[in-house]
C-alpha positions as CSV (number, residue, x, y, z in Angstrom):
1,X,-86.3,-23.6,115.6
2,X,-87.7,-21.5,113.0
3,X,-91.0,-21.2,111.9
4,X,-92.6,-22.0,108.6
5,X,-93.3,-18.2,107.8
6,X,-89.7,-17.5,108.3
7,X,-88.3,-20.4,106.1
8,X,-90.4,-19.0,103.2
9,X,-89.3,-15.6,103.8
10,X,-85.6,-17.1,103.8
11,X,-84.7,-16.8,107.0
12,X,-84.8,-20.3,108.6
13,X,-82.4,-22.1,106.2
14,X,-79.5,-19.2,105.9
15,X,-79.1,-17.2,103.1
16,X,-76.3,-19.1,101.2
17,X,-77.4,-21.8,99.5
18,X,-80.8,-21.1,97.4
19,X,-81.4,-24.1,95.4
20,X,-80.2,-22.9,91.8
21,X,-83.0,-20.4,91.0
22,X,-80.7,-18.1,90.9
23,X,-83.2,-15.0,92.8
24,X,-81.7,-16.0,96.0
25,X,-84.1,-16.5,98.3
26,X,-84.3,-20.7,99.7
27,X,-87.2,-23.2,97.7
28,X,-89.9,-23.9,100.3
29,X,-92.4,-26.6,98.9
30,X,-96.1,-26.0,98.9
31,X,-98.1,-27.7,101.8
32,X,-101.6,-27.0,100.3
33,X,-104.3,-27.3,102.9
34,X,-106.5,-30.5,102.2
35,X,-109.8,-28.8,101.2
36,X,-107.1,-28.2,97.7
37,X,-107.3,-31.7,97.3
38,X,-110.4,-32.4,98.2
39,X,-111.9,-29.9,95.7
40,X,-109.2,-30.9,92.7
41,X,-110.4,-34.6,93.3
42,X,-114.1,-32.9,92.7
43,X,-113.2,-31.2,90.2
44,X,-111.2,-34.4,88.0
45,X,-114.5,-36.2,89.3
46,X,-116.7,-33.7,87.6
47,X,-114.9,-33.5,84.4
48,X,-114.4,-37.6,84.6
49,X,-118.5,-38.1,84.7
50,X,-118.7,-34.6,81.7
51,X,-116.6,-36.6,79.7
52,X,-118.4,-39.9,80.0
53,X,-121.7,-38.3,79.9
54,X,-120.5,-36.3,76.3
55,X,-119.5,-39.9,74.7
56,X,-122.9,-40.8,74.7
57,X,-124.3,-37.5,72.6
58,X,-123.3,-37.7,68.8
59,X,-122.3,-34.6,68.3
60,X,-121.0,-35.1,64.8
61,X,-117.4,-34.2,63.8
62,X,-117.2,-32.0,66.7
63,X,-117.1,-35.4,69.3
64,X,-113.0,-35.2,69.4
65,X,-112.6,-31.6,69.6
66,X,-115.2,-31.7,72.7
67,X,-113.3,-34.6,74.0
68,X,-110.1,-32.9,74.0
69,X,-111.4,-29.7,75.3
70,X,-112.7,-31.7,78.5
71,X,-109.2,-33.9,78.3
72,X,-107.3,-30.9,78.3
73,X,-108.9,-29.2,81.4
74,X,-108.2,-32.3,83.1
75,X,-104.7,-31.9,82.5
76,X,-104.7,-28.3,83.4
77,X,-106.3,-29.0,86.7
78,X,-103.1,-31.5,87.4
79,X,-100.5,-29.7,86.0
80,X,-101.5,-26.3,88.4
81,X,-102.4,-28.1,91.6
82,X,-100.1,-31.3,91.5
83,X,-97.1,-29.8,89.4
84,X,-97.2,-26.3,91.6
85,X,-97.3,-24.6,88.3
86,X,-100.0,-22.2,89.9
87,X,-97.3,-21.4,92.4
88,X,-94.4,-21.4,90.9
89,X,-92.5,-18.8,88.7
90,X,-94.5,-18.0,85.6
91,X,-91.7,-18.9,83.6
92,X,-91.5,-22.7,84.4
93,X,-95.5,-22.6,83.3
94,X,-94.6,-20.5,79.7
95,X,-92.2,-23.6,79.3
96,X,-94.8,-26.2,79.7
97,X,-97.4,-23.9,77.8
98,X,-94.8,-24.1,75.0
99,X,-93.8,-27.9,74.8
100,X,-97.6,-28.4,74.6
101,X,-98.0,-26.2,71.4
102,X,-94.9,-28.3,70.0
103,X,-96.9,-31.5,70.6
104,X,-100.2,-30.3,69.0
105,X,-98.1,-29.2,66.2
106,X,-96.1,-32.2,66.2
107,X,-99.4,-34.2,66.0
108,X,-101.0,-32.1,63.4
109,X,-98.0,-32.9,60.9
110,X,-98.9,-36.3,61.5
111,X,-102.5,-36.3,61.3
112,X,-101.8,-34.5,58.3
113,X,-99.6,-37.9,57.1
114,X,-102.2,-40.3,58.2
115,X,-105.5,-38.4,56.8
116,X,-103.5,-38.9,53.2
117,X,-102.4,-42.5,53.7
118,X,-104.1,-44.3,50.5
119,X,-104.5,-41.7,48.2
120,X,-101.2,-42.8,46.0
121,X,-102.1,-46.5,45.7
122,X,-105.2,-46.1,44.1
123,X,-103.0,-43.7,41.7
124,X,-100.3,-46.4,41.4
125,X,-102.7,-49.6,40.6
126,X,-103.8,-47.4,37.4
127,X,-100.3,-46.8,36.1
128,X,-97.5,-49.0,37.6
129,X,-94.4,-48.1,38.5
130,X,-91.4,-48.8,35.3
131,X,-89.9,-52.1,37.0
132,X,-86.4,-51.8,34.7
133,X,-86.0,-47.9,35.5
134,X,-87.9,-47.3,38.7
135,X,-86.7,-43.8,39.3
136,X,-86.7,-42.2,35.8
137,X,-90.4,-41.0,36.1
138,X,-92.0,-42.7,33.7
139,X,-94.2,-45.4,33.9
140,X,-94.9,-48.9,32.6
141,X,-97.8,-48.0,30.3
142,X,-95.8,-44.9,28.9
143,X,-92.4,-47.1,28.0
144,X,-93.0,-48.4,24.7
145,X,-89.7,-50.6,25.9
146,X,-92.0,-52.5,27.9
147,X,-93.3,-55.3,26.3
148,X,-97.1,-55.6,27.2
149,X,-98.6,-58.9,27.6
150,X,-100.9,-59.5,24.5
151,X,-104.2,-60.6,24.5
152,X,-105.0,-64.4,25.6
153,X,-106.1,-66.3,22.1
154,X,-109.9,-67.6,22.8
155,X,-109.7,-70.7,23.9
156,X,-110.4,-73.5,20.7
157,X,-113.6,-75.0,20.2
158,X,-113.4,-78.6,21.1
159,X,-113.8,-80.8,17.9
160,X,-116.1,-83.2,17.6
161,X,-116.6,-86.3,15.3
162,X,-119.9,-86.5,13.4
């Protein structure tokens, strides 16, 4: 029976079948001791009560970028100790690394969106769009086609019999 020293140095398991890694030697999971555990738990504990403790101080417009730092360390925590990324090759964690920076960019295009949400219907309520030719560019007070509703008449004085 071989010994767990030996299967992660590739000799318990044979040497034939590696589990597509392609570096040869066998996959032998991570059995982290439980004081790992027990001080990630403290640690997402720690950063849970930070980030509780931090909504209550108004720190202006800096209140989300603080919240996301703290967010983000919590998320680092989980992805090295419960995804193995702190043990596995370096090349799995440049691949997470990267489809994070594609998110944040992804969100920043549409932060970018949302923060100008607005802006053209103020523009539009001034100078309506050209109902007859939408797409031409011009608009409804500039086409002298348009026939503009005229001026309500005052209304009449009521007569009265003297």
């Amino acid at each position: 029976m071989s010994t767990h020293a030996e299967a992660a140095a590739g000799h318990g398991h044979g040497h034939g079948h590696g589990h597509g890694h392609g570096h040869g030697a066998d996959h032998v999971p991570h059995v982290l001791p439980l004081k790992v555990y027990i001080a990630t738990w403290l640690a997402l504990l720690v950063l849970t009560v930070v980030t509780v403790a931090v909504s209550y101080v108004d720190l202006g417009a800096a209140n989300l970028a603080v919240a996301m730092l703290i967010a983000s360390m919590k998320a680092g925590v989980v992805a090295l100790i419960f995804m193995h990324l702190k043990w596995d090759l370096k090349f799995h964690t440049l691949i997470f690394l990267s489809s994070l920076i594609f998110l944040a960019i992804f969100i920043g295009f549409t932060m970018f969106d949302t923060n100008n949400r607005g802006r053209a219907e103020a523009l539009e309520a001034e100078r309506p769009a050209n109902i007859k030719a939408p797409f031409d560019g011009k608009r409804a007070a500039d086409d002298w086609r348009i026939k503009k509703p005229k001026a309500a008449p005052p209304p009449a004085k009521p007569q009265t019999s003297e």
